[in-house]
VEXTOR-742459 format. One record per residue (C-alpha): residue number from 1; residue in three letters; z negated, x negated, y. Coordinates in Angstrom, 2 decimals. Each point is the difference from the previous one (the first is absolute). Layout:
! residues N
+-----+------+---------+---------+---------+
!  nr ! rest !       z !       x !       y !
+-----+------+---------+---------+---------+
! NUM !  ALA !       Z !       X !       Y !
...
+-----+------+---------+---------+---------+
! end
This chain:
! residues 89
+-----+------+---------+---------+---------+
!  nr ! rest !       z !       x !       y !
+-----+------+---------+---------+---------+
!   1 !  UNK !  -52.91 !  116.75 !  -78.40 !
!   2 !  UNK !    2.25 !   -2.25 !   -1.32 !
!   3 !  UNK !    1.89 !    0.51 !   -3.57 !
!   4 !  UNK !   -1.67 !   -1.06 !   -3.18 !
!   5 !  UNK !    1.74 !   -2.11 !   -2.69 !
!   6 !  UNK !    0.75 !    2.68 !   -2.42 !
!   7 !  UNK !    1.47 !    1.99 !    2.75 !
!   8 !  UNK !    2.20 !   -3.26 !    1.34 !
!   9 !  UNK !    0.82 !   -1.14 !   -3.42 !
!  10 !  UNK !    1.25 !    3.57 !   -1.11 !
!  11 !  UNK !    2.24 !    0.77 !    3.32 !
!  12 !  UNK !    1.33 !   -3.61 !   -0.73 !
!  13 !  UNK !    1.21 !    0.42 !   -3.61 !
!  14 !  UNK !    1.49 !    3.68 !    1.21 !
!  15 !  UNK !    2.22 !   -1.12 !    2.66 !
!  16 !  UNK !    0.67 !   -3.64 !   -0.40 !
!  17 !  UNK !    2.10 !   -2.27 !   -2.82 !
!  18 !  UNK !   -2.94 !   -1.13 !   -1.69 !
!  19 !  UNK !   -4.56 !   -0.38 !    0.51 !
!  20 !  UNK !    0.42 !   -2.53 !    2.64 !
!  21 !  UNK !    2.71 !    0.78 !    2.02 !
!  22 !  UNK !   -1.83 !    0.88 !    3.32 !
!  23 !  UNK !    2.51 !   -1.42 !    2.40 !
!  24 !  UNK !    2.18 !    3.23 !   -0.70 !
!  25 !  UNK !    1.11 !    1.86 !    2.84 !
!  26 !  UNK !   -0.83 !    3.62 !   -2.38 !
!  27 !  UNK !   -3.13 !   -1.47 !   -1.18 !
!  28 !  UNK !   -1.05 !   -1.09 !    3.13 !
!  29 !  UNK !    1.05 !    3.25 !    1.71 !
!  30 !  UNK !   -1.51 !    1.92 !   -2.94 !
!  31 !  UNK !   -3.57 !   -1.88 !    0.46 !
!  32 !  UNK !    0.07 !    0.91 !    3.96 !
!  33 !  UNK !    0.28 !    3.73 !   -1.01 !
!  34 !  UNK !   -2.83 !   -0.46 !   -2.15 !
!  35 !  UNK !   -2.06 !   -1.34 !    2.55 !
!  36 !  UNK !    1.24 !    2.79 !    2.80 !
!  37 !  UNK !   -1.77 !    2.50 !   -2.34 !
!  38 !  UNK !   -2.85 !   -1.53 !   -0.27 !
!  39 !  UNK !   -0.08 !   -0.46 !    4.10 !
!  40 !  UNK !    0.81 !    3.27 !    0.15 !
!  41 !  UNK !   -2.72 !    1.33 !   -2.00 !
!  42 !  UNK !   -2.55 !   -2.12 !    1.56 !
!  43 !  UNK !    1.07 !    0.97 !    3.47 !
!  44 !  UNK !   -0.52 !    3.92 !   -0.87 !
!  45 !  UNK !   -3.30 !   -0.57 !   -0.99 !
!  46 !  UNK !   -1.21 !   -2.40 !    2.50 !
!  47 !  UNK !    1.99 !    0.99 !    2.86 !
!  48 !  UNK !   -1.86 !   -2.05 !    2.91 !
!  49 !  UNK !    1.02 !   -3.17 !   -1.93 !
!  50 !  UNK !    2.29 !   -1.62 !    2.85 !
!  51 !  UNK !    0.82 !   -3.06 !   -2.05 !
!  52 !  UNK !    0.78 !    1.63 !   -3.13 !
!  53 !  UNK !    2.19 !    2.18 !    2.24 !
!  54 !  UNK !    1.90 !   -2.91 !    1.73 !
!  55 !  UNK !   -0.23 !   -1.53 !   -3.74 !
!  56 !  UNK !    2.31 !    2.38 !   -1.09 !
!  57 !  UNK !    2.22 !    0.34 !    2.67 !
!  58 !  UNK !    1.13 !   -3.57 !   -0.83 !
!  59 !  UNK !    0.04 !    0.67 !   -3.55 !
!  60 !  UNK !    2.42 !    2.75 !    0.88 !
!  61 !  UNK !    2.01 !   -2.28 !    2.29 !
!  62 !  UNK !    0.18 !   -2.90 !   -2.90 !
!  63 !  UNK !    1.64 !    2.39 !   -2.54 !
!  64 !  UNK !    2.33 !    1.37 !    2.82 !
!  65 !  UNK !    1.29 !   -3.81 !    0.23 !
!  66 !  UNK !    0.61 !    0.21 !   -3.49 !
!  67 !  UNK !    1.53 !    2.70 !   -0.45 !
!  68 !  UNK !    2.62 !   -0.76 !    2.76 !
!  69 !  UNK !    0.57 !   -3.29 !   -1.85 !
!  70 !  UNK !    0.16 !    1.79 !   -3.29 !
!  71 !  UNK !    2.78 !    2.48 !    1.30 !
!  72 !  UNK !    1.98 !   -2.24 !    1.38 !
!  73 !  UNK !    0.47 !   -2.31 !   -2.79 !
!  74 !  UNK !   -0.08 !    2.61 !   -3.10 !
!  75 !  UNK !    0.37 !    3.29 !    1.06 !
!  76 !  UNK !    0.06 !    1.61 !   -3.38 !
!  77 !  UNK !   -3.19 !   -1.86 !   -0.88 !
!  78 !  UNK !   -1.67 !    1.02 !    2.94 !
!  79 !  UNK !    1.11 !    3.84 !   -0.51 !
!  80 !  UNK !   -1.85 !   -0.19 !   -3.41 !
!  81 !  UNK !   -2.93 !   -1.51 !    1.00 !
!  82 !  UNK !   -0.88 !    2.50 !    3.39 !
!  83 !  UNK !    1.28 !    2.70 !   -3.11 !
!  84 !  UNK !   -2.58 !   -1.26 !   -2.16 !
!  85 !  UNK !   -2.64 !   -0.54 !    2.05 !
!  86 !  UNK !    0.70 !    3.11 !    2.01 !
!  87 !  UNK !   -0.29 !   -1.90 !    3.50 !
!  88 !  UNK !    2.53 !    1.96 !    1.55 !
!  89 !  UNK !    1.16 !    3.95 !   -0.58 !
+-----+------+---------+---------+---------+
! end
């Protein structure tokens, strides 16, 4: 369940300043979403799976950290970014 190299390396280049800037709060937050799909998807299909459940839930909790950081030191960069990754509607 976890994100393969081409996936990583692509959502890195996308939303950070160059291919190995991982520390980025967008990149970061952008990798998180990535990996809330995947939960997500898992979860649907095997929906008995309590640690994949509770797996997720933290996930979800991580990238609400983030996000809270993100808006309150760059509030137009954080408006792009739930924009573009259409977090929030």
């Amino acid at each position: 369940m976890a994100l393969t190299k081409e996936t990583t390396s692509s959502i890195v280049t996308k939303f950070g300043a160059g291919a190995t800037d991982t520390g980025n709060a967008k990149v970061q937050i952008a990798l998180l979403t990535e990996r809330i799909k995947e939960l997500t998807a898992h979860c649907k299909q095997f929906p008995k799976d309590a640690c994949a459940s509770r797996g997720l839930l933290k996930v979800v909790g991580s990238r609400r950290k983030m996000l809270k950081y993100l808006q309150r030191k760059d509030l137009e960069t954080y408006r792009s970014l739930i924009k573009e990754l259409g977090i929030r509607k």
